[in-house]
N, C-alpha and C positions, 0 to 999 in steps of 0.2 A: 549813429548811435541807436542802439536800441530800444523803445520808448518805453519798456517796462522790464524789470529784473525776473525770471523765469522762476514760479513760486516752486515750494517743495512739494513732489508730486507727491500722492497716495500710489505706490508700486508694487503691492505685499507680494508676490510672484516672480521669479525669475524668470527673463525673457530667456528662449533657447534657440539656437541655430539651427536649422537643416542642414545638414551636408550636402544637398545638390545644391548649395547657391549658383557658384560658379556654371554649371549647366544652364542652370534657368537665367544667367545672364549673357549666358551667347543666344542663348534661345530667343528670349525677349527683342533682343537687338536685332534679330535675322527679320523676326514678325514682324516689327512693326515697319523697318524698311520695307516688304513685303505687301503691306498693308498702304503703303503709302503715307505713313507719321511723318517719317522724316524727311528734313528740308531737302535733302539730294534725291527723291524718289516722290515728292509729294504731287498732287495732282495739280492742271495747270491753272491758275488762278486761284490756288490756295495759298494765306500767306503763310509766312517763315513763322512756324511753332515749335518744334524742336529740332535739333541738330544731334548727332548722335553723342558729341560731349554733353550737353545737355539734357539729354534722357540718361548716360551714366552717371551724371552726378548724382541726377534726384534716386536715382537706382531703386526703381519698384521690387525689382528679385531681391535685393536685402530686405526690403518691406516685408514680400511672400514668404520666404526663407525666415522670418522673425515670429510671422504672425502666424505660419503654417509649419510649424518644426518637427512633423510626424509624418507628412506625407513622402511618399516614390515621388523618382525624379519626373516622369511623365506628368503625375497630377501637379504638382510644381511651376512645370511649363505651364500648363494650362490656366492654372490662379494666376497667375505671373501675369500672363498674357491680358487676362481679364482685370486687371489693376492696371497695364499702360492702356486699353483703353477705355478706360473709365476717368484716369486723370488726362489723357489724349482728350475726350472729348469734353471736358472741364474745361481745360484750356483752350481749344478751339473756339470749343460757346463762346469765351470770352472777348477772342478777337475778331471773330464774326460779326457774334451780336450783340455781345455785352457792352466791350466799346461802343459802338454807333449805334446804341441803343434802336437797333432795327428787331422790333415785337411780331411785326409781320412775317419778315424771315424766318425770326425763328421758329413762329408756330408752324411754319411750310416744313422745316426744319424738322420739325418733332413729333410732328402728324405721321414723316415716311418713317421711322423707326420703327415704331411694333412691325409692321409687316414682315421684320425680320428675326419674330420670335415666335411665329407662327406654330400654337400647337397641334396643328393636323400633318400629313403629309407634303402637302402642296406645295413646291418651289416658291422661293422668298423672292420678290424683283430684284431687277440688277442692281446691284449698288452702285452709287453717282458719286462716293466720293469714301475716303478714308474711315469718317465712324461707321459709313453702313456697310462697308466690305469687312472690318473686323468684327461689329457685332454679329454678321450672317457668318463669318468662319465658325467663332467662337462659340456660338448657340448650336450649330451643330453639330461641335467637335465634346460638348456640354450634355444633352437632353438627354440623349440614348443611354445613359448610362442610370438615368433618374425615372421617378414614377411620375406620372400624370397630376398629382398632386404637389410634388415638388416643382414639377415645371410650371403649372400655374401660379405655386406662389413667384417662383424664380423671373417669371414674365410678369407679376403686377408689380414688383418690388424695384426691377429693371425698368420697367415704367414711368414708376412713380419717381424714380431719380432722375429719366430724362423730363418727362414732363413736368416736374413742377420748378425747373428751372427757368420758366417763365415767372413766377412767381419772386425772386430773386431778382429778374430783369425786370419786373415792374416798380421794387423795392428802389433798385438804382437808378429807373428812369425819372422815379418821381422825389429822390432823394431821402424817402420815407424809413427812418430806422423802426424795423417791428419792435412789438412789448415783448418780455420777456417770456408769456405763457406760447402767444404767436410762435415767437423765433425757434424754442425749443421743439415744440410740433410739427413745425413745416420742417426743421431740419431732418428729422429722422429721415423726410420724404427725400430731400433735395440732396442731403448728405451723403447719403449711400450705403450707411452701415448696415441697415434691416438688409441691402443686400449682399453685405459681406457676409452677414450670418447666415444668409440662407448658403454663401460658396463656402462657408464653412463645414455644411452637413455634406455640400460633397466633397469636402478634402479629407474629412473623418470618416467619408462614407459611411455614414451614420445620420440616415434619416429619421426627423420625429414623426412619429405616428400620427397621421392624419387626424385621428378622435382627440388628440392631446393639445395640437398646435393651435385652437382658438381659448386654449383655460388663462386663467389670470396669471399662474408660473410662469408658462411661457410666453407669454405676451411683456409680461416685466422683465423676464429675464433678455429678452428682445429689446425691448424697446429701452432700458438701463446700461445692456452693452453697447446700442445707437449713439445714446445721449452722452457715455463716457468716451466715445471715441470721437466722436464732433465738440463736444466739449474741447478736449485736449488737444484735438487738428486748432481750434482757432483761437488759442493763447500762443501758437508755434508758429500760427500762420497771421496772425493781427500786423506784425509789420508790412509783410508785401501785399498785405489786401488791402489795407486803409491808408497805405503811401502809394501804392503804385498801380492798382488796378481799379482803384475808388470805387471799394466793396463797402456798403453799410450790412452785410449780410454775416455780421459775425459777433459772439454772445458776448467778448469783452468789450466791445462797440456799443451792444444793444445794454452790457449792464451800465456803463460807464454815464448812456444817456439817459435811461429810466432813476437812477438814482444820483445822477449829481455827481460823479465822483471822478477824481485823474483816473488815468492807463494804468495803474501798478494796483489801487486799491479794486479797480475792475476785474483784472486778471486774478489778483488774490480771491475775490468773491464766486468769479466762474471756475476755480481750481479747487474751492470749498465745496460746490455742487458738482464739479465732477470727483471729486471723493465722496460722497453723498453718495451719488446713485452710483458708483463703484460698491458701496457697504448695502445699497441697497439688492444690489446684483447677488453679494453676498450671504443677506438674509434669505433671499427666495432662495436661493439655492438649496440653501442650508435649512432650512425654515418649511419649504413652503412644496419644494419636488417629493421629499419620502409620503408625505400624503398623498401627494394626487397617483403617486404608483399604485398606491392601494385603493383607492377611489377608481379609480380608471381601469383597476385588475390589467397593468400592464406584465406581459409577460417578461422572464429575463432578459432577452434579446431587446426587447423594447427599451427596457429599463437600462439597460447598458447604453442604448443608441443615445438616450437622453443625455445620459451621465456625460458621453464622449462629446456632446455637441456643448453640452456646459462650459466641457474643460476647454473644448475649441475656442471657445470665446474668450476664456478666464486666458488663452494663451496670446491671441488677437490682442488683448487688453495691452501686456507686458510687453509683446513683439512690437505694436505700434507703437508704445512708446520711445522704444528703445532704436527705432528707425528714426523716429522723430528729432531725436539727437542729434542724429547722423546726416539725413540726407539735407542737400545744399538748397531745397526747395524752401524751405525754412527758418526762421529765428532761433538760432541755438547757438552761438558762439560764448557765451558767458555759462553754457548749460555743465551741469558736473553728471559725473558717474550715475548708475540709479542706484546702487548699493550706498550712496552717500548722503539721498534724499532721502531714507528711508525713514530714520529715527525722529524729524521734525513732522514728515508728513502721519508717521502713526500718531503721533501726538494731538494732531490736528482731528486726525481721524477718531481718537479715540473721545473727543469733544461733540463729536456729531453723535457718538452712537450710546453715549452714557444715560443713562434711565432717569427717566422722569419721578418729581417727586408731588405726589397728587394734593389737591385739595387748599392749596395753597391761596392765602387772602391777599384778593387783589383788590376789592372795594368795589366802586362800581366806575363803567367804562364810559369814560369821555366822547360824547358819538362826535365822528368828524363831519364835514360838509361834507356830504355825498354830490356826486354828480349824476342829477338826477332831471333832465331838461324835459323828459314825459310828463305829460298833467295825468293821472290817474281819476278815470271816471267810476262812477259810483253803479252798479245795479240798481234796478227801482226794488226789484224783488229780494233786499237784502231782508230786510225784518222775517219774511219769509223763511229763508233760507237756515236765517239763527237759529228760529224756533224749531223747524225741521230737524236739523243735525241735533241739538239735545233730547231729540225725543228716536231717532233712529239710534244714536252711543247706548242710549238706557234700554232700546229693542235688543239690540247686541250683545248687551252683559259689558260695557266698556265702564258701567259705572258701578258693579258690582266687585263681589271678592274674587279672586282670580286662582287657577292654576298655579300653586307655586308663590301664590303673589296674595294672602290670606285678606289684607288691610286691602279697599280697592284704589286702586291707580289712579285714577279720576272722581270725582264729584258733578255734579250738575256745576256747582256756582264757581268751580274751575274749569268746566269745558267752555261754558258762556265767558271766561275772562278770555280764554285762548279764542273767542270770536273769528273760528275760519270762515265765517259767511264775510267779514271784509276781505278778508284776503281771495276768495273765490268772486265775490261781484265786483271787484277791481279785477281781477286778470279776465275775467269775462262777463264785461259791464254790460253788451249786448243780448245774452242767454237768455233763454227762455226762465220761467218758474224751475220746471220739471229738470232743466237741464244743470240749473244754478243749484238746485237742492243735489245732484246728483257731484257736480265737483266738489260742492262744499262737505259732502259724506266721505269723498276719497279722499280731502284735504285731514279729517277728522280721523280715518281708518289709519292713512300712512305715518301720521303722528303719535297716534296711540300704538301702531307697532317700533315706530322708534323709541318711546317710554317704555314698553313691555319689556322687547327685546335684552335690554341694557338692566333693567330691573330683576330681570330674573336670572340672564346671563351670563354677565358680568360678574354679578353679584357673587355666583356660584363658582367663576370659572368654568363655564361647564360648557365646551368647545364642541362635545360630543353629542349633547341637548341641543344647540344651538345650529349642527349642521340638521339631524332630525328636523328640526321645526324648520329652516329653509325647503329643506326637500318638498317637504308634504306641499309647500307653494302651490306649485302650478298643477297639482290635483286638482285645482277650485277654480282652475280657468279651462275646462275642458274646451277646445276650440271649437267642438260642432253643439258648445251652450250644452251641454249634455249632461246626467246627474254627477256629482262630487261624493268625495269622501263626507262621513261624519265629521262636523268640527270638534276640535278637542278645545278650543277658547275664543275671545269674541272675537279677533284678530281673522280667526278663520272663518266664523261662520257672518263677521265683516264682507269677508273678500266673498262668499257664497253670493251672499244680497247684491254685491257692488259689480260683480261680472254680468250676470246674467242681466241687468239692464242696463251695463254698458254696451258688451258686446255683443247681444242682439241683433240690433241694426245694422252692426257693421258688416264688412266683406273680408273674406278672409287674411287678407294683407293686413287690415286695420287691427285685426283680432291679434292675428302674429307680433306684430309690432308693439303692439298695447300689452301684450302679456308680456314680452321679452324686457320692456320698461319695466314691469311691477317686480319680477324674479330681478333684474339687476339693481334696484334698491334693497332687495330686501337680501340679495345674496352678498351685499355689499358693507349688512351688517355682522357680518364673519370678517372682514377685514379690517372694521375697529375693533371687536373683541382679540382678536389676532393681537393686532398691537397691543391692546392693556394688556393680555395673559405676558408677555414680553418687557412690559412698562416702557414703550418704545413711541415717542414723536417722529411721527412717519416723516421720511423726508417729501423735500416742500412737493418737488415734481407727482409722486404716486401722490399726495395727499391732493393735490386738484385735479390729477385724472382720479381718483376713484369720491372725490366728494360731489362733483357729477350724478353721482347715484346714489350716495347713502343720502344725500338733498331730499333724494325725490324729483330732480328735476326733470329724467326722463318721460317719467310719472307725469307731472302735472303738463309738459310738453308735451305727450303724448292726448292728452284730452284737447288740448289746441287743436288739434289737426283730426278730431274724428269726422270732422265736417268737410274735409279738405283731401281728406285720402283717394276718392274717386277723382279730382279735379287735378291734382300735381300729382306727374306718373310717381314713381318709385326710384326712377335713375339721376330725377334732379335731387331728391332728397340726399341720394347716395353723392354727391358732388363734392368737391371740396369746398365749395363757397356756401353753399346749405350748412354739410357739416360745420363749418367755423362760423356761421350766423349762432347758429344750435347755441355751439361750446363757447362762445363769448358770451351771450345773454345768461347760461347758466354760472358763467364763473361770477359776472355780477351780482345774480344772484346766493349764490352759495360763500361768498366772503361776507356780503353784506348779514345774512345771516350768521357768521360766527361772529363779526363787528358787536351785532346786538347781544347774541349769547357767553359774552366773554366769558364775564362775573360769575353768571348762573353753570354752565358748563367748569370752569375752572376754580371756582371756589368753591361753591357746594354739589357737586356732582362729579368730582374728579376725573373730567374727562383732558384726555389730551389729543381728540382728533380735531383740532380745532385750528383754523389758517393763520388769525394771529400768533398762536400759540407754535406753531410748524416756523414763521418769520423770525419769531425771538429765536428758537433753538436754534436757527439754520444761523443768523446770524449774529448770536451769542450776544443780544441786546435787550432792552426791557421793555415790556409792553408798550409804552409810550414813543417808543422808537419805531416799533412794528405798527401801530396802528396806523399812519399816514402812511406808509409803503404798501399796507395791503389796501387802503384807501386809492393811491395811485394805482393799484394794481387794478383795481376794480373798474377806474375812472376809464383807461387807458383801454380795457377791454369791451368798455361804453362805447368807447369810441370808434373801437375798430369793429363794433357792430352795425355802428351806421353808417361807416364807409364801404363793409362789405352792402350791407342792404341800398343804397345808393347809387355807388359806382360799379360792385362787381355783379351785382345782381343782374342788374339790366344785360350788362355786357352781356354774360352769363344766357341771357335767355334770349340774343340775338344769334350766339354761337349753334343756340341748340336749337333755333329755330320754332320758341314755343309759340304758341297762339294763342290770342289776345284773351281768350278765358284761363289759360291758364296763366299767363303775367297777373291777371286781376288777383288769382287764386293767390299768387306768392305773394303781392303786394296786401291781401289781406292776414297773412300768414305773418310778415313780417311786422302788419299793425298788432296781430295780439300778443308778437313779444312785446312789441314795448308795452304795451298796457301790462304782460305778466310782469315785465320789469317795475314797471311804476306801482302795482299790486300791491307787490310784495314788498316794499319799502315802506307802499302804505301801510300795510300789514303790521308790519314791526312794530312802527312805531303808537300803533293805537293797541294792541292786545296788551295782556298783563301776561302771558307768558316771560319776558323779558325786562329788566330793567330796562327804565326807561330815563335819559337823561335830557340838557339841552344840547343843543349841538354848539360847539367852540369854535374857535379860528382854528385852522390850519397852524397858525404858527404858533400855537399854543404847543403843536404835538412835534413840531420840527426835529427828528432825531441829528444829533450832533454829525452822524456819520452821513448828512447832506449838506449840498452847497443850499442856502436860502436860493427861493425861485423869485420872491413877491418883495417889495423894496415894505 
């Protein structure tokens, strides 16, 4: 039996055929015997993975042929090819190493791989077995046809799907279901679709322009195609992963666990979010590429390649689904037509994307238990610090009349309620005077641009003000300290004062880095106004990757580590286990934040970038539902902070081989998150920025739609 009924997809595109299937199905079949896949050709001492009835059923050429329905029969073959081995090597991992959970192997395993994506000249070694003879045909029957830019994304993306397949194998070795922000992010890596999209730009032969491919369109439109095709793989694939392969590595699993809930209302909620970020795919599209053509001064060529890699995808969307139906790898026996799902799922859809109604009285917000196991220590030099920062806002014009903003924004006896000297001598209790007064000025600078910003912006709708005042940005962070523009308000001639005696001292790494934080909070405040100009509750996935930055938490992370930049090179930072230390501590913080600013944001400032406010819409429930889920939400990403800082970290720094000063370095690195964690809870709950309540039980806030946890 089935364990869940298969919900009503969001489909709005007709899937289309290629006329070469049948080619690219003899084709397929010749390769992979060739390659050595199949059980009558396999190599010796590999065991029985497929057979060639069993490579036709799951028939990847109807797959290519659905999701590629423009291309010649030659490029056909070739996608073709590069889907049996990618699910070839899916399934071998599994009965290699995922079965007998051997870690060792498979790092042996995955270590030989890049060398046969080799972007120079140089002959790739021999292949020893079936994935590295088809990956070395396919890459060089692939490369030559692409630019240098496209092959390197094509090799970190191909990478990143065989390597973080470990990652997955540690999930099942240690039976641990990831949290839902986790699972969604490592999927992109492990799942494989970032690098469908990239075999997409060659099956359109329509490469995006290297200037274009790191801006926020294409990175959503990327990483939204990712998430709606791994979404929709594992509500199709939840039966033979969690009965017969004992995968905990799949999002109806991971939601099923994080909220309490049976197989059917799981699948329901992951088929909610992958229509989400399908309408999400659909706004950028539509929304968000005619600017950046004009921003970028892309040429017609250009602008058509983009257009063609869009529709690639929007076609990828429709074709996978409609393979999904079909092929025998999967749960679809109960499945109906897609022309028949169409009319409940737009219904569905059309609940995610209806506009928000602003200003709405909600009272004041019940604060939950937080989990909160850091003691938060105190600066000595806080008094200090206060009196500092009110007297640098009033050097700056922050407590004066403003551009645009006539009445002033601030008051002295309101900067002292908002008291960032607690929140600055709790995230860096150890700081010198000079250094404490210096964070607690950027804590005061990046807050007074988030009140400004919205105050004049907003206000106005004025999108085209609003990108002007970002630009002028990193004028005022010249890298060699050098003179700036004139400021036109205190915001800027803030940031004048606040660079030059940060980044002085540093080295030029620490400068880049530190500047690249300030420009993505503050560019980050175009992607709220975006939403209100729309009256649009961002879905939930963008609204925690981009509140990451309108926080400020790269901001205030970035001053963690000015002391730390020479001592930990630059490639541990760039790691996955850094990066996910980073992004858990921030998600903690950045919900716990909208927790406090419910009321204030949602009732009398009509905003709707806000995480509980993203929980309700997404799951069409009421505040008191939502607060304990992003509570849990927060809790869990606690958690998986100090498991990363504990268990992967170490690992982490035996692989790479660091040296005992730099261990010291990370381990003090990973003491000032918790202290920035514990800070900034302090924080909350002492200023008068925020209502301030007592904290209640847990079961006080119990949404209906959970099983109790606590007797």
């Amino acid at each position: 039996m089935q364990p869940f009924e298969l919900p009503d997809f969001y489909v709005p595109h007709p899937a289309r055929l290629n006329p070469h299937l049948e080619r690219a199905r003899a084709h397929s079949t010749a390769w992979a015997r060739a390659m050595g896949m199949l059980d009558d050709a396999r190599d010796p001492g590999t065991p029985e993975i497929w057979d060639e009835a069993a490579l036709g059923a799951m028939d990847y050429a109807l797959l290519c042929a659905y999701t590629h329905p423009d291309c010649d029969g030659p490029e056909l073959d070739l996608v073709t090819d590069w889907y049996v081995w990618v699910f070839y090597f899916d399934d071998h991992f599994l009965e290699v190493f995922k079965r007998p959970r051997d870690q060792a192997g498979a790092r042996a395993y995955l270590d030989r791989l890049p060398a046969f994506m080799s972007l120079d000249p140089l002959d790739p070694p021999e292949p020893q077995n079936a994935v590295e003879r088809g990956l070395a045909d396919l890459w060089a029957r692939t490369v030559p046809a692409r630019s240098p830019a496209w092959r390197r994304r094509f090799a970190e993306s191909t990478g990143a799907l065989l390597r973080e397949s470990l990652w997955e194998l540690s999930n099942i070795s240690t039976g641990r279901v990831p949290n839902p922000v986790e699972y969604v992010q490592m999927r992109r890596k492990v799942g494989g679709a970032p690098w469908s999209a990239d075999l997409v730009e060659h099956a359109a032969g329509a490469e995006v322009p290297a200037r274009v491919v790191g801006t926020r369109p294409l990175r959503v439109l990327k990483d939204a195609f990712a998430d709606g095709v791994h979404l929709r793989n594992d509500i199709f694939s939840y039966q033979r992963e969690t009965e017969t392969e004992g995968e905990v590595n799949n999002c109806v699993l991971v939601v099923e666990h994080f909220l309490g809930v049976a197989p059917q209302q799981a699948a329901d909620t992951v088929n909610d979010l992958l229509t989400s970020r399908l309408r999400q795919f659909e706004n950028t599209a539509l929304t968000e590429l005619p600017p950046l053509y004009e921003e970028h001064a892309l040429n017609p060529a250009e602008r058509a390649a983009v257009t063609a890699y869009a529709k690639g995808l929007q076609d990828w969307q429709s074709g996978g689904h409609e393979w999904h139906l079909r092929s025998s790898r999967y749960m679809n026996e109960k499945s109906i037509g897609m022309s028949a799902t169409r009319v409940p799922a737009l219904v569905r859809a059309a609940r995610l994307s209806r506009p928000h109604v602003p200003y709405q009285k909600v009272g004041p917000t019940p604060l939950p238990e937080f989990d909160m196991p850091y003691q938060a220590r105190v600066n000595p030099h806080r008094e200090r610090a206060r009196r500092s920062v009110i007297a640098w806002c009033a050097a700056m014009g922050m407590l004066a009349p403003l551009p645009r903003h006539p009445v002033p924004l601030w008051t002295a006896e309101k900067l002292a309620g908002f008291d960032f000297a607690v929140c600055a001598a709790s995230i860096g209790p150890d700081s010198a005077p000079e250094a404490l007064d210096l964070a607690t000025q950027w804590l005061a600078w990046g807050t007074f641009g988030d009140d400004y910003f919205p105050a004049v912006f907003n206000r106005d709708r004025d999108f085209a003000g609003a990108k002007r005042f970002c630009s002028r940005v990193p004028g005022f962070m010249p890298l060699d300290c050098g003179p700036a523009p004139v400021p036109e308000n205190p915001f800027e001639t803030g940031l004048i004062d606040l660079w030059h005696r940060t980044a002085s001292p540093m080295n030029g790494r620490g400068r880049r880095e530190f500047r690249a934080a300030v420009e993505h909070m503050v560019g980050s405040w175009l992607w709220e106004l975006h939403n209100h100009l729309q009256s649009r509750v961002p879905d939930p996935v963008d609204y925690i990757e981009m509140r990451r930055r309108t926080f400020g938490s790269e901001l205030t992370m970035a001053l963690t580590r000015i002391g730390l930049f020479r001592e930990i090179p630059a490639e541990v930072f760039a790691t996955r286990t850094l990066q996910e230390i980073d992004a858990s501590a921030m998600d903690y913080a950045c919900l716990l934040n909208d927790v406090f600013s419910y009321q204030k944001e949602i009732e009398y400032e009509g905003e709707l970038n806000n995480g509980v406010l993203a929980v309700q819409h997404f799951l069409d429930c009421g505040r008191d539902e939502a607060l304990p889920i992003v509570n849990d939400l927060m809790a869990s990403r606690r958690r998986q902070f100090e498991r990363l800082a504990t268990e992967e970290l170490p690992a982490l720094a035996d692989d790479m081989g660091l040296d005992a000063g730099t261990r010291a370095a990370l381990d003090a690195y990973v003491a000032e998150l918790r202290d920035w964690m514990a800070g900034i809870l302090k924080w909350h709950r002492e200023t008068a920025r925020y209502d301030r309540r007592e904290p209640v039980s847990p079961r006080c806030l119990r949404p209906a739609l959970r099983r109790p946890r606590c007797g």
